[in-house]
N, C-alpha and C positions, 0 to 999 in steps of 0.2 A: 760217310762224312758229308756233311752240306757243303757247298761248295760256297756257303757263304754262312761267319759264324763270328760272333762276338765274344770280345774275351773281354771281363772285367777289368779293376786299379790297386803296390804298394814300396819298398822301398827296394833298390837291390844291391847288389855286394858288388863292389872292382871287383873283376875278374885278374887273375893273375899274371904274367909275363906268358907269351906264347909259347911254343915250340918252334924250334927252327927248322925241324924237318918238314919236307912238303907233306899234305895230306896225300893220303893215296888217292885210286883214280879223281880229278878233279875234274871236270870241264865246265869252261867258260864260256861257253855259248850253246845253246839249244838248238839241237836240229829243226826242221819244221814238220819233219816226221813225229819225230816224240812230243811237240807241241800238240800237233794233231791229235794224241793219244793218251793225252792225260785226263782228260773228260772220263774216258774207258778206266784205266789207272786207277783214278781214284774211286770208279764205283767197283772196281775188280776187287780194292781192298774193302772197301766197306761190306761188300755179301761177303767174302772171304773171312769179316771178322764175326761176322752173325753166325756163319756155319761153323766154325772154328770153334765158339764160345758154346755154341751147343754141345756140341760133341764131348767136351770138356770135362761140361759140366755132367754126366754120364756117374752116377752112383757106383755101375757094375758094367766093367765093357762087356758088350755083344759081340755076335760072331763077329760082325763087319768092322768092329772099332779100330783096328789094328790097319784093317785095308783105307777106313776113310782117315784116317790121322798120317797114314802115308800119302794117300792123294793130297789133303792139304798141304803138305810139306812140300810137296811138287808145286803146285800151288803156289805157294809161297817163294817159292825162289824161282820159280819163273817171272812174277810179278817185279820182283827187285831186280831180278836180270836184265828186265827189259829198261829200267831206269832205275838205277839205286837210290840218286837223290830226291826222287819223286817217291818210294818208296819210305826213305829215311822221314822225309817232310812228313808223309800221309801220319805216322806211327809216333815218330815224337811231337808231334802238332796232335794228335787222338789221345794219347798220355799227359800232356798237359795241361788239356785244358778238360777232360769227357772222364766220367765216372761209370759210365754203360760200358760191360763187356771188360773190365778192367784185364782182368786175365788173359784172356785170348790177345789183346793188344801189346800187353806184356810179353806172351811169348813168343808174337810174332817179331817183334821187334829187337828181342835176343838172339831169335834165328837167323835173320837177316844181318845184325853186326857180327853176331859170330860167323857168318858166312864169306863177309866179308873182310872178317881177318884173317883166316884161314887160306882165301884168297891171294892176301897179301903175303902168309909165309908159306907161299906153295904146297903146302897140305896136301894130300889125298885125298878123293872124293869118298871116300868109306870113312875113312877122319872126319869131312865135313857134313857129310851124312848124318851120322851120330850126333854129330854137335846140332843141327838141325832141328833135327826127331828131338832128341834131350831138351833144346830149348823149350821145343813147343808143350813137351809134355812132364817137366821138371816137377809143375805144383797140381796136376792133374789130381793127386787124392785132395787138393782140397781147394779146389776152383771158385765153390761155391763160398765160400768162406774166404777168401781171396777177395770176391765180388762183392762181399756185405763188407768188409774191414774198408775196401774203397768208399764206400758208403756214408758208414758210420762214423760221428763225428767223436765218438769217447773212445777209449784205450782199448786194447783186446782185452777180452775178458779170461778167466781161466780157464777154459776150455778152448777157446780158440788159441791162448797161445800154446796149451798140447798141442795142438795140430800143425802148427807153425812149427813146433819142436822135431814134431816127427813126419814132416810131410816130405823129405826128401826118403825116407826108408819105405814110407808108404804108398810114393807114386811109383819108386821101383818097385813094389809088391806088384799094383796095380797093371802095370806091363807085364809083368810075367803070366799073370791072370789073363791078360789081353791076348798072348800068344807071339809076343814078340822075342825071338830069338838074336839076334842080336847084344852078346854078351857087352859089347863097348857103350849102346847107348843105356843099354840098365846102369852101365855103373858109372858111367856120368852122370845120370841123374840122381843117383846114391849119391855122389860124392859131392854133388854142385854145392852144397853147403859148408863144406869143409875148407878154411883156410890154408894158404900157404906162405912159408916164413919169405920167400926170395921172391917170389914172383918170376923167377926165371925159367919160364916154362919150355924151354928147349932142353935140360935137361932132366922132365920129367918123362911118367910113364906116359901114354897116350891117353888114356883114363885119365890120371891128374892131370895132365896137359889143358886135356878139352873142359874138364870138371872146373880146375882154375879159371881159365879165362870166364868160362860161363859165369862162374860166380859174379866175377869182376864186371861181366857186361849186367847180368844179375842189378849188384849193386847199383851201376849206372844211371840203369834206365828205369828205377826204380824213385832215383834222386830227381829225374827229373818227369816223376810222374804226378799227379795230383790226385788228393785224396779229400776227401768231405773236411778231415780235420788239419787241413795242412795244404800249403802250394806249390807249386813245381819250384823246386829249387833252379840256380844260374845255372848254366853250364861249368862254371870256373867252379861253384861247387861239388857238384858232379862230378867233374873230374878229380878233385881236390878228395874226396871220400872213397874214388874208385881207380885211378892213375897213381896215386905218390905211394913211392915206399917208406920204408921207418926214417929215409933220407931225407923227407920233404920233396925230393924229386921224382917223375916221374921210373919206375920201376920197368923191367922189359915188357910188362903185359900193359899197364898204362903206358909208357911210351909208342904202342903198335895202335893200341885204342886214337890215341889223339891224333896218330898218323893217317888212319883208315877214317877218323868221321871229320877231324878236325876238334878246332876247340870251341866253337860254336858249330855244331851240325844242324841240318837243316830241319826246321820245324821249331826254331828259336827263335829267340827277338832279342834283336842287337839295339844299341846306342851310336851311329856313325859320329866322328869328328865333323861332320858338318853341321851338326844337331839334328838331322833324322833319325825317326826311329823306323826301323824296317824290321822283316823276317827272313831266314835263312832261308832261302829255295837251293841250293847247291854247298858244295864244298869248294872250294875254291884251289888257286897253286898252292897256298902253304895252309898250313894248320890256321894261322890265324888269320887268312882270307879268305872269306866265303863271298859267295855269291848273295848279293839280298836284294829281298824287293823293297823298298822304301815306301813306308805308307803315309808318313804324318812329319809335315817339313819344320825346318826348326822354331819357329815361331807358334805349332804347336798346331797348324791348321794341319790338315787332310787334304793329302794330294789326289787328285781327280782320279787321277791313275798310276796303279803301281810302275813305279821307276827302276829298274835296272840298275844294283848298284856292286861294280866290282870292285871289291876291297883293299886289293894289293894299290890302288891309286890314292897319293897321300888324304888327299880331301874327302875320300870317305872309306876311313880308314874305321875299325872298328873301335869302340873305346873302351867299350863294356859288354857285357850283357845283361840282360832283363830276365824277369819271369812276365807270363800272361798279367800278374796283378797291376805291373809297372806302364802299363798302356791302358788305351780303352779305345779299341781301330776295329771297326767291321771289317774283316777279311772273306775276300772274296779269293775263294782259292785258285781258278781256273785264269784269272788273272795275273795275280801273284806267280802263278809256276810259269806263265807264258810271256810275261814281261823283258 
């Protein structure tokens, strides 16, 4: 990620009524430690997504596929360990606005939300594990196609949507090929594709369990990804395609989703009640207060420097949210997170 990068201008949707539960971990001030280290952070993820997207992209795993797709996955959740929301930012800020490496960024970004819901419903580490591994390697038999569909600006063609069709049977082939034993993360990533009527994933197997939610973060961050023919959808739609059940309300796996990232997570661009427009660096006390840097003040000028703006205080309350096309702000990111 450059740590400085321009997003285009187009119209965007109210977002919906919030949630009243608080987001999960949230914090509201920066240490000076983690300030110090997001320089590191964000070029940790960016080699992290170049080696990632190689491997990936692998026709026929080699001896080592299995050992270096484990490294990364260590990798990978060490990197969000060390700061989730610096994590969260790096990956849906790379997904909304960057067409390079689409996959890899994809599935890092599943692994890290699923890591962090699982987190939230105390899970096992063998549970999270699987969920992890399965993110990252869910569409591995067809990466490459994955990377051209981000690309390309006309519909899939018939042959790529075969592989769409069958790339959940065929990246668990591909494991197996790999040498990965591990019966629960094959059949998550078999199953990742597969609906569930309730969404009530507490009373499923561990398999659907982990399968479901993946899906659901799946969908997500899928919505709010961009593509040659199409732009990152709001967050309120995102949630609205991947949160609600047949209810219109949120469902138990969308209700955990908008508790762990919130309703704007970070690496969005809000609309404040004061008329700034900013970008999510954090999550905040409730779902629908995040942390945001403020780049561009209400009269439409550019602030010299990102502002510090905490949500829960009426006046810069959230009002909406944006996609990339709805601005046109040079962000500087090392700013932005340290602000």
């Amino acid at each position: 990620m450059n740590n400085e990068l321009s997003v285009p201008d187009a119209d965007a949707d109210a977002d919906p009524a919030a949630p009243d539960a608080p987001a999960r971990p949230a914090a509201t001030a920066v240490a000076p430690s983690v300030k110090a280290d997001v320089d590191a952070l964000l070029d940790g993820w960016e080699a992290l997504r170049r080696k990632l997207s190689s491997l990936l992209k692998a026709e026929q795993p080699g001896d080592d596929w299995r050992a270096q797709l484990l490294g990364f996955a260590t990798q990978v959740r060490e990197l969000a360990a060390h700061d989730p929301d610096v994590a969260l930012y790096y990956l849906v800020f790379s997904a909304g606005q960057d067409l390079d490496h689409y996959s890899a960024v994809h599935g890092m970004a599943c692994a890290v939300i699923g890591e962090l819901v699982g987190r939230w419903h105390g899970w096992g580490d063998d549970d999270i594990s699987a969920l992890v591994h399965a993110a990252l390697s869910m569409n591995v038999s067809m990466t490459r196609t994955q990377d051209a569909l981000a690309q390309q600006a006309q519909a899939p063609d018939e042959r790529q949507r075969s592989e769409i069709a069958g790339h959940a049977q065929a990246s668990a082939a591909f494991l197996q090929a790999a040498g990965v034993e591990d019966g629960l993360w094959i059949d998550v990533v078999r199953q990742h594709g597969v609906g569930c009527d309730d969404g009530e994933i507490d009373a499923m197997s561990p398999a659907s369990r982990l399968a479901e939610l993946l899906r659901r973060i799946d969908v997500y961050t899928a919505k709010l990804s961009r593509r040659r023919s199409r732009s990152a959808s709001t967050p309120a739609l995102a949630a609205r395609d991947a949160c609600l059940g047949r209810s219109g309300h949120p469902d138990s796996v969308g209700a955990t989703l908008l508790r762990v990232l919130g309703l704007y997570p970070p690496g969005t661009w809000v609309s404040l009640s004061n008329g700034e427009t900013g970008i999510v660096i954090a999550r905040g006390a409730k779902a629908h207060t995040p942390i945001v840097a403020a780049l561009r003040r209400a009269d439409g000028g550019l602030l010299m420097q990102p502002v510090r703006r905490d949500t829960q205080a009426r006046g810069w309350a959230v009002v909406r949210g944006l996609t990339s096309r709805d601005v046109r702000v040079q962000v500087h990111h090392l700013r932005a997170l340290r602000c």
